[in-house]
Short mmCIF file of the C-alpha atoms (twelve columns), coordinates in Angstrom:
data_MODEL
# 
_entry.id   MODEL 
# 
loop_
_atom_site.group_PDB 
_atom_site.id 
_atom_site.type_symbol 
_atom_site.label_atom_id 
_atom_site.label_alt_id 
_atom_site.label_comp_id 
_atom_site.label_asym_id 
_atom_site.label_seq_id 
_atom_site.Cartn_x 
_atom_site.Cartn_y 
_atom_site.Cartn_z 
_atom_site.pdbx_PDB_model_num 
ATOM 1   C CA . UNK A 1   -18.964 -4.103  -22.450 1 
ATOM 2   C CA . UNK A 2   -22.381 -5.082  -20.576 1 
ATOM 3   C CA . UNK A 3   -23.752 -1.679  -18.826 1 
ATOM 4   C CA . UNK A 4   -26.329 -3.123  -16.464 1 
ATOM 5   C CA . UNK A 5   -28.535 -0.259  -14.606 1 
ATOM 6   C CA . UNK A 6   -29.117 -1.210  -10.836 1 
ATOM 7   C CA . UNK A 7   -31.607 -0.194  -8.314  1 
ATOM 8   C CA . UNK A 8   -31.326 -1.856  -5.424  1 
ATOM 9   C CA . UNK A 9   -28.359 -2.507  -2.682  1 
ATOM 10  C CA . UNK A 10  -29.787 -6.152  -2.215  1 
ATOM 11  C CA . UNK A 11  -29.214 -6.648  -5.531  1 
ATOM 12  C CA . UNK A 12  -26.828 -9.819  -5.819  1 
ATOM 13  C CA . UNK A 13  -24.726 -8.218  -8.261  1 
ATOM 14  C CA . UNK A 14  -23.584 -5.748  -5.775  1 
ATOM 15  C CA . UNK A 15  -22.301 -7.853  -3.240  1 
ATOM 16  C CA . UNK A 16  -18.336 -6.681  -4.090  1 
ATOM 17  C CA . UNK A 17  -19.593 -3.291  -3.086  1 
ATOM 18  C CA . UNK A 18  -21.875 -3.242  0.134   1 
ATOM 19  C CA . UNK A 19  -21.328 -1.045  3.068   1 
ATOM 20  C CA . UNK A 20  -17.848 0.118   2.054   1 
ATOM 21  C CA . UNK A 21  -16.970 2.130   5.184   1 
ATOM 22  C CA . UNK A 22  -17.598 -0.593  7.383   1 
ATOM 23  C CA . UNK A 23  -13.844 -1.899  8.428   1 
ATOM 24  C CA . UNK A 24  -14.256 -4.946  10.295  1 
ATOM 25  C CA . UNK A 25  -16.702 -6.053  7.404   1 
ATOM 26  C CA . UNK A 26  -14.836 -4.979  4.319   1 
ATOM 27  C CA . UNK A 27  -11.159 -6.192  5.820   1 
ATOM 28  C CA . UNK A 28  -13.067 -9.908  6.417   1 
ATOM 29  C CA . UNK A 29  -15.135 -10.144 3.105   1 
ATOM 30  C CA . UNK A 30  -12.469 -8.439  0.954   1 
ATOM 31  C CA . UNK A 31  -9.532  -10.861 1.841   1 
ATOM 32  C CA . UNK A 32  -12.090 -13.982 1.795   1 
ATOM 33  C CA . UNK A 33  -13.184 -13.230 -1.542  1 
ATOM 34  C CA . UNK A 34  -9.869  -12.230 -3.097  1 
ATOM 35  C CA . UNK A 35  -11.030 -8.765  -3.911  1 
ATOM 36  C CA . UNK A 36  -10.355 -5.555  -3.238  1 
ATOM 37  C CA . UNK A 37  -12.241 -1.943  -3.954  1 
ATOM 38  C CA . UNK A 38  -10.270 0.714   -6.400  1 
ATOM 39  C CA . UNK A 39  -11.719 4.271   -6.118  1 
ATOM 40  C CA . UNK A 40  -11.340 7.224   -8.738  1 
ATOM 41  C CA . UNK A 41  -10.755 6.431   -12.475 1 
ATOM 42  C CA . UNK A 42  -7.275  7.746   -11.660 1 
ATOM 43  C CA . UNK A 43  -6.698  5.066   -9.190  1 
ATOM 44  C CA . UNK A 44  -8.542  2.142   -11.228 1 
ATOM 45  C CA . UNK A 45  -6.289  2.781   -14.245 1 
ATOM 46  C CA . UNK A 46  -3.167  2.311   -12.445 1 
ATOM 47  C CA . UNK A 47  -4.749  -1.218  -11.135 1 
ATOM 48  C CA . UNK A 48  -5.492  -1.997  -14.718 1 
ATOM 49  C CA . UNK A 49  -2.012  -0.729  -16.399 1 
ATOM 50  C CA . UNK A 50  -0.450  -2.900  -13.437 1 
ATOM 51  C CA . UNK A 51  -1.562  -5.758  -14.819 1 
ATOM 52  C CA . UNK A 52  -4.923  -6.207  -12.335 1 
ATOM 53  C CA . UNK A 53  -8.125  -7.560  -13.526 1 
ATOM 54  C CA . UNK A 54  -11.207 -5.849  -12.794 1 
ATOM 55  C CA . UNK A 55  -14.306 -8.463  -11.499 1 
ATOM 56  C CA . UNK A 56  -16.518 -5.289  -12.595 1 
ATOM 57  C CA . UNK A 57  -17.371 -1.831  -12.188 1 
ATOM 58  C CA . UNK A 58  -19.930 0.672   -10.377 1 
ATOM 59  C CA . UNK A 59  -20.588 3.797   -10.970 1 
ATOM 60  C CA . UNK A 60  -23.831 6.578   -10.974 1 
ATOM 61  C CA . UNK A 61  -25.458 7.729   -14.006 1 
ATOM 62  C CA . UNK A 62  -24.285 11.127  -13.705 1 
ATOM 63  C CA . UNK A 63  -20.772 9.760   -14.248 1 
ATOM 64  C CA . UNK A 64  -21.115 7.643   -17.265 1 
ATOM 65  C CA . UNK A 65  -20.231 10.361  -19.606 1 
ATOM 66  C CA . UNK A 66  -17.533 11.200  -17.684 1 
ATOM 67  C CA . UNK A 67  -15.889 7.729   -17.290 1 
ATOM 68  C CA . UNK A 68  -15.558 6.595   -21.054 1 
ATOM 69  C CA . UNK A 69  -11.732 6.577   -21.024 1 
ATOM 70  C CA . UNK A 70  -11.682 4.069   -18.381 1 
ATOM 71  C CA . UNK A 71  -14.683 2.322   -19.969 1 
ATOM 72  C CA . UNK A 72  -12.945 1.958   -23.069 1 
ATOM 73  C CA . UNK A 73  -9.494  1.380   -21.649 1 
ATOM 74  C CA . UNK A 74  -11.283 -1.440  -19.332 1 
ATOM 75  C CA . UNK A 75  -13.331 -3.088  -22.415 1 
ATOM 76  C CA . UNK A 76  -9.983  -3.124  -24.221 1 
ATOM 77  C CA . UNK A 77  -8.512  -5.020  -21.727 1 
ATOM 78  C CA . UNK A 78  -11.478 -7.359  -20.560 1 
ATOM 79  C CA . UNK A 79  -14.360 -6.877  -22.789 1 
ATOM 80  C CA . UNK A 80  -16.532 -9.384  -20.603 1 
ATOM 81  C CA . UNK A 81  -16.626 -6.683  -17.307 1 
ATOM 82  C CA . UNK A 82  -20.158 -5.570  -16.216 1 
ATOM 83  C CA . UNK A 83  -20.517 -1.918  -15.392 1 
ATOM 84  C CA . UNK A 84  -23.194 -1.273  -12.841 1 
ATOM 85  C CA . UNK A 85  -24.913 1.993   -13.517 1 
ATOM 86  C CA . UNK A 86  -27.082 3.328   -10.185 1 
ATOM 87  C CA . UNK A 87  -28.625 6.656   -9.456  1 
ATOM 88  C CA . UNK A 88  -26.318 8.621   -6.836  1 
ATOM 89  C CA . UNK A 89  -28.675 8.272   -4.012  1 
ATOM 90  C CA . UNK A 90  -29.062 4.652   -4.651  1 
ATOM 91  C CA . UNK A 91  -25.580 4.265   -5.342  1 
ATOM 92  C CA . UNK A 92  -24.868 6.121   -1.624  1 
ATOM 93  C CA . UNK A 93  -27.034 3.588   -0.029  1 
ATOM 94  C CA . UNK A 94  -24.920 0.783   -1.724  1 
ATOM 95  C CA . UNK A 95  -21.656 2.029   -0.649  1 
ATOM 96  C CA . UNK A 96  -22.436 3.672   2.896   1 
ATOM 97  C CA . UNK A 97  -21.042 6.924   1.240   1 
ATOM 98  C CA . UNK A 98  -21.549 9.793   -1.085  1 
ATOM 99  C CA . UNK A 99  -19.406 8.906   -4.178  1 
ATOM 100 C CA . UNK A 100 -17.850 11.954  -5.592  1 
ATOM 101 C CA . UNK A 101 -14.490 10.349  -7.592  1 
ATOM 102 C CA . UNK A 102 -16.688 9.032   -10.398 1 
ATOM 103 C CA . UNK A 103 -16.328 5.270   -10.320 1 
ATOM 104 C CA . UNK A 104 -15.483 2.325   -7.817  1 
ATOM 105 C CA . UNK A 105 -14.368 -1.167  -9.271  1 
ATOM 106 C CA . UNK A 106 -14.244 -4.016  -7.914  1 
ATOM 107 C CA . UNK A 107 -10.342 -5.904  -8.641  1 
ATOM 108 C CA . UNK A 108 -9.148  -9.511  -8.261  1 
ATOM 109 C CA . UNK A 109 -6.621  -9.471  -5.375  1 
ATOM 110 C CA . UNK A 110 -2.985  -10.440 -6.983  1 
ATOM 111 C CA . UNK A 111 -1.004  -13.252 -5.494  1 
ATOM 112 C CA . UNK A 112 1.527   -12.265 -2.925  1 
ATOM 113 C CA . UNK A 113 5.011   -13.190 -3.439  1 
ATOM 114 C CA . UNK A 114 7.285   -14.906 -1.267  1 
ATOM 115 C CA . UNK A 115 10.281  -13.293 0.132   1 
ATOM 116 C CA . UNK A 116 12.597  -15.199 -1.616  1 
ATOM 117 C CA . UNK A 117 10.997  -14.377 -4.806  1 
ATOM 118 C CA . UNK A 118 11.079  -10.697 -4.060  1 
ATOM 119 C CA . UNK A 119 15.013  -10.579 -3.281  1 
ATOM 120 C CA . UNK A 120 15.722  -12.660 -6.611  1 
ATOM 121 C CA . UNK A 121 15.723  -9.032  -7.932  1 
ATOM 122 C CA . UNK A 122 18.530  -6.520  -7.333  1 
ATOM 123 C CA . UNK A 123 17.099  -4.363  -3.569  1 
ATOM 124 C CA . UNK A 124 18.935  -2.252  -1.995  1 
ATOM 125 C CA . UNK A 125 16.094  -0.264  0.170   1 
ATOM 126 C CA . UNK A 126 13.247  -2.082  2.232   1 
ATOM 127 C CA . UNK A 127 10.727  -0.685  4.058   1 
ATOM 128 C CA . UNK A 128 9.346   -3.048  6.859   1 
ATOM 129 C CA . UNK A 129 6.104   -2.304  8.486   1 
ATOM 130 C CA . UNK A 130 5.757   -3.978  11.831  1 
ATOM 131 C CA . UNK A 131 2.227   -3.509  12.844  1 
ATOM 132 C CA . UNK A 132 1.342   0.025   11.469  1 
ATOM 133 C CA . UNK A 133 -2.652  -0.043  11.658  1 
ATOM 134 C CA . UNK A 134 -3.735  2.996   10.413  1 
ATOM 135 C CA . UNK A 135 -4.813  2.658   6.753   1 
ATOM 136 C CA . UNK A 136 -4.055  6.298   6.234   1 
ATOM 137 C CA . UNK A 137 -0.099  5.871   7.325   1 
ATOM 138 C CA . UNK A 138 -0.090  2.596   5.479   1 
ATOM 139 C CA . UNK A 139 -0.945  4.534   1.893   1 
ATOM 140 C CA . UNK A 140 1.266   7.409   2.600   1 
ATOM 141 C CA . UNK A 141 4.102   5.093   3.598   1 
ATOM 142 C CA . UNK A 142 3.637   3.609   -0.158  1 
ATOM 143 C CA . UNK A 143 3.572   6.921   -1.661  1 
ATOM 144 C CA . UNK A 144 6.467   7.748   -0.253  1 
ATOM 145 C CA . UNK A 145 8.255   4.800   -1.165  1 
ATOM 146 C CA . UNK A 146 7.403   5.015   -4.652  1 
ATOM 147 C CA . UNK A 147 8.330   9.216   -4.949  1 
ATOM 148 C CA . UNK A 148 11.832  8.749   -3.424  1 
ATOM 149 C CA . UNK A 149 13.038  5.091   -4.593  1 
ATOM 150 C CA . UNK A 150 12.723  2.493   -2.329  1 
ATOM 151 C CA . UNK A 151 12.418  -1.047  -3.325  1 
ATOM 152 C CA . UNK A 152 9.836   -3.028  -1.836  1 
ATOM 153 C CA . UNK A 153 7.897   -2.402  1.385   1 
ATOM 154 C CA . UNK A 154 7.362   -6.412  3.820   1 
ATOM 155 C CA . UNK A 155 4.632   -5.909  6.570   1 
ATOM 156 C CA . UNK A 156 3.937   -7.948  9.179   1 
ATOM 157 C CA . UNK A 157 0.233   -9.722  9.722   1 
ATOM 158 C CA . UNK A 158 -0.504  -7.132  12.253  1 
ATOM 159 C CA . UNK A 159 -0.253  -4.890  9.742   1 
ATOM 160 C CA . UNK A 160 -3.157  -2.394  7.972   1 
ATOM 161 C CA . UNK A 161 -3.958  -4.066  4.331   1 
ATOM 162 C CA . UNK A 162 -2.522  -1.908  1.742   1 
ATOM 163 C CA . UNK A 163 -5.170  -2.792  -0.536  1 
ATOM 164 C CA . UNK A 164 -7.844  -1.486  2.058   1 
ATOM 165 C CA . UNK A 165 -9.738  1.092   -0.040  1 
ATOM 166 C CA . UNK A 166 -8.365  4.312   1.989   1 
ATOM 167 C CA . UNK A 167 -4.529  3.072   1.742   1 
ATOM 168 C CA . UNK A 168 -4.974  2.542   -1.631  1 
ATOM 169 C CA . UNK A 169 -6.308  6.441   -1.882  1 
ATOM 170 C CA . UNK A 170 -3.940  7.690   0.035   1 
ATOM 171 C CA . UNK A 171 -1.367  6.081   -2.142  1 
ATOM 172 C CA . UNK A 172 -2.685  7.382   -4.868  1 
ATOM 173 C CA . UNK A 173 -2.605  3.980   -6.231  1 
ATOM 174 C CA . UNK A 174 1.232   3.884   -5.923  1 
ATOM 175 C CA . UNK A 175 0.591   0.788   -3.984  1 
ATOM 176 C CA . UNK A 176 0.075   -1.008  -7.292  1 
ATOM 177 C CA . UNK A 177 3.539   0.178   -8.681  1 
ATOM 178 C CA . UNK A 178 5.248   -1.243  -5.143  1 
ATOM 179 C CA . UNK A 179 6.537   -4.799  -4.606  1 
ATOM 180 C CA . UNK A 180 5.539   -5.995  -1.694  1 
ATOM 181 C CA . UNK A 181 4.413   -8.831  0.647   1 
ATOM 182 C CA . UNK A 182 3.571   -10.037 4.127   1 
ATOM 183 C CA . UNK A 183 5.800   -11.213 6.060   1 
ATOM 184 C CA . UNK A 184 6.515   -13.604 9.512   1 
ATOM 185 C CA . UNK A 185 8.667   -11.514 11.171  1 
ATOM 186 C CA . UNK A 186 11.159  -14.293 13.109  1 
ATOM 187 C CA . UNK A 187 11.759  -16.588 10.203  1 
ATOM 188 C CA . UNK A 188 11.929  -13.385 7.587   1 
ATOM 189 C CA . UNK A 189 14.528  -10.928 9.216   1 
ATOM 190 C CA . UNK A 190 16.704  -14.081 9.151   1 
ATOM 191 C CA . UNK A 191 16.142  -14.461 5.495   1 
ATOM 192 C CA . UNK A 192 16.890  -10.812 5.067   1 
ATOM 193 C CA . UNK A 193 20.326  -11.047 6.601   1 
ATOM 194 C CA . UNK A 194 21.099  -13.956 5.083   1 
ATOM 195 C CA . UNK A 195 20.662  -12.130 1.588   1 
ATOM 196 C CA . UNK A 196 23.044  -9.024  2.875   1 
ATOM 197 C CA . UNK A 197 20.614  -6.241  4.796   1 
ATOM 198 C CA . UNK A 198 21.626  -4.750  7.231   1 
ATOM 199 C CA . UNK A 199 18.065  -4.459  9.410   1 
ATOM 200 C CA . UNK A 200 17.632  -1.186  10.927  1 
ATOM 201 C CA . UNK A 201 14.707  -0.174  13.755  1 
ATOM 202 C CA . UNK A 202 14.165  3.406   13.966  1 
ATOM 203 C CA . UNK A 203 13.581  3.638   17.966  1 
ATOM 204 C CA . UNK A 204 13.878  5.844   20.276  1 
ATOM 205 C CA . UNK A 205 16.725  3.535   22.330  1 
ATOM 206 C CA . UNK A 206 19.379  4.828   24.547  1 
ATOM 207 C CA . UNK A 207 21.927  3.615   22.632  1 
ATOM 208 C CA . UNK A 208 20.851  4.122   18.779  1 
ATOM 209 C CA . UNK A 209 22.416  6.233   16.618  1 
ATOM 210 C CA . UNK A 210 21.875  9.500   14.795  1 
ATOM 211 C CA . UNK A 211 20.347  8.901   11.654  1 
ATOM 212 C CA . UNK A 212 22.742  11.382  10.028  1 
ATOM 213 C CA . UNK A 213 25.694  9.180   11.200  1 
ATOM 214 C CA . UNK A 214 24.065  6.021   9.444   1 
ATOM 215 C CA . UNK A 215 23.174  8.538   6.308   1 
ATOM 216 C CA . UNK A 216 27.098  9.275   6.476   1 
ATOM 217 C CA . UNK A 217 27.863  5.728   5.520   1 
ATOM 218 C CA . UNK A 218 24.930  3.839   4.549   1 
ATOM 219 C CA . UNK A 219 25.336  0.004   4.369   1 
ATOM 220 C CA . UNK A 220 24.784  -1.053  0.293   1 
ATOM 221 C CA . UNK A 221 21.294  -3.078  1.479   1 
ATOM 222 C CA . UNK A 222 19.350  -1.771  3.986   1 
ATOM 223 C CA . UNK A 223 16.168  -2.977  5.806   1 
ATOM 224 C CA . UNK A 224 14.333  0.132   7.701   1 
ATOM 225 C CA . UNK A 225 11.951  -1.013  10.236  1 
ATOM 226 C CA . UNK A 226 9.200   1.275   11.011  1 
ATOM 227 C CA . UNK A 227 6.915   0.379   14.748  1 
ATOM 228 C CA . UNK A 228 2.915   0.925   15.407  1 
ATOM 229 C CA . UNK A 229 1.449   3.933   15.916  1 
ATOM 230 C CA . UNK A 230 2.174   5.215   19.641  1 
ATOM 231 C CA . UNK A 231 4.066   1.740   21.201  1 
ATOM 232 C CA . UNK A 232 6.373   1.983   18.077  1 
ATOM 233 C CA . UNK A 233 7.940   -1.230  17.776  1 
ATOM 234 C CA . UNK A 234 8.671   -3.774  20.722  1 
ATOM 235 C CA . UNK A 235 12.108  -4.903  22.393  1 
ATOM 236 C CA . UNK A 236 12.037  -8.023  20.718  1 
ATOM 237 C CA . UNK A 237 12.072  -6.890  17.299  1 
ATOM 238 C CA . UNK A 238 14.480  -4.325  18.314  1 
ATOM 239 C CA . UNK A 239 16.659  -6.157  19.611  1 
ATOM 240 C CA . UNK A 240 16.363  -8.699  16.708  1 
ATOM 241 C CA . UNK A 241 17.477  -6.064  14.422  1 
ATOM 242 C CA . UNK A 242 21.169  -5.127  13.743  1 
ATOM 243 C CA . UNK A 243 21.173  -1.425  14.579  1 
ATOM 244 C CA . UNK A 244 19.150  1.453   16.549  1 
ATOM 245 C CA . UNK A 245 18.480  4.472   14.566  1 
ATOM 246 C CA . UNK A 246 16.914  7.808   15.894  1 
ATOM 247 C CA . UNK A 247 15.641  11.019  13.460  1 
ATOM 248 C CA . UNK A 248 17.680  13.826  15.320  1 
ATOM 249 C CA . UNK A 249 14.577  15.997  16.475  1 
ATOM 250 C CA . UNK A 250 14.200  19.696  18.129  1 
ATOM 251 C CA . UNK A 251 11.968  21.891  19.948  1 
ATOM 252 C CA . UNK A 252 11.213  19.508  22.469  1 
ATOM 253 C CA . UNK A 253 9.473   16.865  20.139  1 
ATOM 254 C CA . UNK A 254 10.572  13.583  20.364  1 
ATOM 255 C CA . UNK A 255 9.042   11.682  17.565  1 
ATOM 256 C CA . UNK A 256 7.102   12.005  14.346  1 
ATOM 257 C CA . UNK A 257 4.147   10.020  12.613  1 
ATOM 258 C CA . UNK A 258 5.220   7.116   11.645  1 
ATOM 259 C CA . UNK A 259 4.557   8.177   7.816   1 
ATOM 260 C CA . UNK A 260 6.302   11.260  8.171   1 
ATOM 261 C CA . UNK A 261 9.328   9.488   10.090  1 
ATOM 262 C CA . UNK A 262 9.146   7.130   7.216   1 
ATOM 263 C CA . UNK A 263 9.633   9.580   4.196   1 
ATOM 264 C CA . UNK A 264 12.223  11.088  6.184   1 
ATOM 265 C CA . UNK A 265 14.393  8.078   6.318   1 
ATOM 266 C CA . UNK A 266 13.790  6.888   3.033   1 
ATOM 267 C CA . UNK A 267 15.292  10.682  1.469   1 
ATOM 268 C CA . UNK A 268 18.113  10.333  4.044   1 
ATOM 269 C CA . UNK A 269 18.956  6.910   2.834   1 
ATOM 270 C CA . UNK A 270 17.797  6.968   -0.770  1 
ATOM 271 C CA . UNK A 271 20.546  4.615   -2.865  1 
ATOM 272 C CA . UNK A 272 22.405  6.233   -4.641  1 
ATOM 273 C CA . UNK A 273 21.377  6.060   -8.876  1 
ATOM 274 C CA . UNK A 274 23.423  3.469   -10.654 1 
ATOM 275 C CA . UNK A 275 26.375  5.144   -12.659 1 
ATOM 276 C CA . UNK A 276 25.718  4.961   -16.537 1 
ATOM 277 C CA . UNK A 277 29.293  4.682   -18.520 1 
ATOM 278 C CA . UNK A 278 28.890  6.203   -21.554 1 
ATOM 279 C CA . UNK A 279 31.330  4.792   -24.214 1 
# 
């Protein structure tokens, strides 16, 4: 593989990584570019074994020795990737923080895939994200729904991007192992019905039920809505959906974080394993 040694942030090859903790800037380049930034050799190797292809690599010379498994494992796969070597306060200046994981890499953004493609396969759990903004909750949300089982997670366009650098952290790259997609709300929850789901909001309504009454006698596809941080979601989609669920809470707390509220659900509705007959 091509090790290149860098020394400058307006050098041109950099462009993939510049000024990596500026939101507004990353969420507009990243998606116009079809890119997005893997951080951590941990993290990059899940991209890679997911089938992801790596435009190139960045890392400091302090690193290098450290990073030859994913070197190797990366040249393996696509012996053409350039690996940017930069001292660590050059390297600082590049990204618009101190990197202490080892190694960022810069990986082609898959295709999404329509809904309809995504139910072809056999779901019984969905997560839907309707407008969760927080990159942190978005990651978490993933994590969670590859630890316990679900099946896919659908967000809406309001939505955080789940390939933003920090969800895919917080994830712990789990986000690569996910299905998922974005969807349009009012044409999709139609779609989702049509295939069998029963669509759930988890709301604080007057007249939803417990969660442990739905957990009692879960329907055999279920869609679990989850709303923004603070409004949660809005009466349309609620009432949209065909059942109000509430997490049975105490000590005077009436709500949790949406990522926490989230796992929660997903345990308390987990499908059941498939039975194995053994002849």
């Amino acid at each position: 593989m091509p090790i290149e040694h860098v020394d400058a942030k307006s050098d041109a090859r950099l462009g993939d990584y510049i000024d990596l903790t500026d939101v507004a800037l990353r969420t507009s380049f990243e998606a116009a570019h079809g890119l997005y930034i893997a951080e951590s050799a941990k993290v990059i190797l899940r991209a890679l074994r997911a089938g992801h292809q790596p435009r190139s690599l960045l890392m400091s010379d302090h690193w290098l020795p450290r990073m030859s498994e994913l070197i190797e494992e990366v040249a393996s796969r696509f012996p053409n990737t350039p690996v940017f070597i930069a001292e660590e306060s050059e390297l600082e200046k590049i990204a618009g923080f101190h990197v202490h994981r080892g190694a960022l890499a810069s990986m082609q953004r898959p295709a999404l895939p329509s809904l309809p493609d995504l139910l072809k396969s056999d779901l019984r759990r969905i997560v839907i994200l309707d407008g969760v903004v927080d990159h942190t909750n978005v990651g978490a949300i993933f994590r969670s729904v590859a630890g316990i089982g679900a099946d896919a997670v659908l967000i809406t366009e309001q939505c955080a991007d789940p390939l933003y650098r920090r969800s895919i952290r917080v994830s712990m790259g789990t986000v690569f192992q996910v299905p998922w997609t974005r969807i349009d709300w009012q044409r999709d929850c139609e779609i989702l019905k049509a295939a069998g789901f029963s669509v759930a909001a988890f709301a604080l309504a007057q007249d939803s039920i417990s969660l442990d009454d739905l957990a009692s006698n879960p329907p055999v596809r279920l869609a679990m809505v989850f709303g923004a941080e603070g409004e949660g979601l809005s009466d349309r989609t609620v009432s949209e959906c065909d059942l109000k669920v509430r997490i049975p809470m105490a000590g005077g707390v009436d709500s949790l974080n949406v990522a926490a509220a989230a796992a929660v659900v997903m345990w308390a509705l987990r499908a059941p394993s498939p039975i194995v007959h053994i002849s």
